[in-house]
N, C-alpha and C positions, 0 to 999 in steps of 0.2 A: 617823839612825835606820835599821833595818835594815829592807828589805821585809819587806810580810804576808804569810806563807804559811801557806794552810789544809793542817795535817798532818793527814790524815785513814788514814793507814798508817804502818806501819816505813819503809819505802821514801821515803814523803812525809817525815818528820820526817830522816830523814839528810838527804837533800836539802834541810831547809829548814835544820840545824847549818852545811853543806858552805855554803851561799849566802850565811848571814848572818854566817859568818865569816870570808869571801872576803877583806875587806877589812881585816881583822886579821891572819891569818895565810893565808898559801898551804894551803889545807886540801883532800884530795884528797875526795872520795867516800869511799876506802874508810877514810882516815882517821876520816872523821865516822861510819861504820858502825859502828868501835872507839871511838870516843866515847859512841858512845849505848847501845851493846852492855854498854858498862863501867860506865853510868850507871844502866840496869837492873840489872846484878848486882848493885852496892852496895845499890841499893836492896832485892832481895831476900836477900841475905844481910845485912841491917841490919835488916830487920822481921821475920827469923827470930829471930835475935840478940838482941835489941833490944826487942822489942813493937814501937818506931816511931820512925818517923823525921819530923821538923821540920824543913821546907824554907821558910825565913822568906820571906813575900812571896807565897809560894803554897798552900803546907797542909800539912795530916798525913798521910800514910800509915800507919794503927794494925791489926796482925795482931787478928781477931774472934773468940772463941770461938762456935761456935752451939751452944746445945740438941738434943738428940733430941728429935722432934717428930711430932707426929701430920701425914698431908699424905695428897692424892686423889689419884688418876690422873688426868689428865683425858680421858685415852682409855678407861678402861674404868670408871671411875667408884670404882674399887675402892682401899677405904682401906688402905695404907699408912705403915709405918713409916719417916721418914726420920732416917739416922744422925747425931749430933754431928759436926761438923766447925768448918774454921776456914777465916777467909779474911779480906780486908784490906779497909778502910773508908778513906775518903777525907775530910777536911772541909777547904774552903777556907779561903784566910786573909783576911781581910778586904779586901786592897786587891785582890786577886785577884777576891774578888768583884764588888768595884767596878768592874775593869776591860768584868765582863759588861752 
């Protein structure tokens, strides 16, 4: 089984692809840069595409519409209108969750 490593950055997460797959293949650093680099973009150009992507074992990534919406400042106290937008929701998948 592969060491734990807490990826807690970009930086962290290549270095943990680069470590835990030392032993598989000769995998440089900057190899696992372009691994992970390309694992993002699928993913964002697949929930543009797509609405979302099913990564079995771990979750959904699903693209979110939001409403226009009434919202405060909280520096000035002053009501505000904040515009529709979109953005991406996550739900685990069950053994994932289990794993926490």
């Amino acid at each position: 089984m592969a060491k734990k490593i807490i990826a807690k950055s970009k930086s962290d997460f290549i270095k943990a692809i680069k470590e835990n797959m030392a032993k598989e293949i000769n995998l440089t650093v900057e190899q696992a840069k372009i691994a992970y680099e390309t694992f993002v973009q699928i993913l964002k150009e697949t929930i543009a595409a797509e609405n979302k992507i099913i990564l079995n074992g771990f979750g959904t990534f699903k693209k979110r519409s939001l409403k226009a919406r009434k919202g405060v400042n909280p520096k000035t106290g002053q009501k505000i209108q904040i515009k529709a937008s979109k953005t991406v929701s996550f739900k685990a998948a069950g053994g994932f969750k289990k794993a926490l």
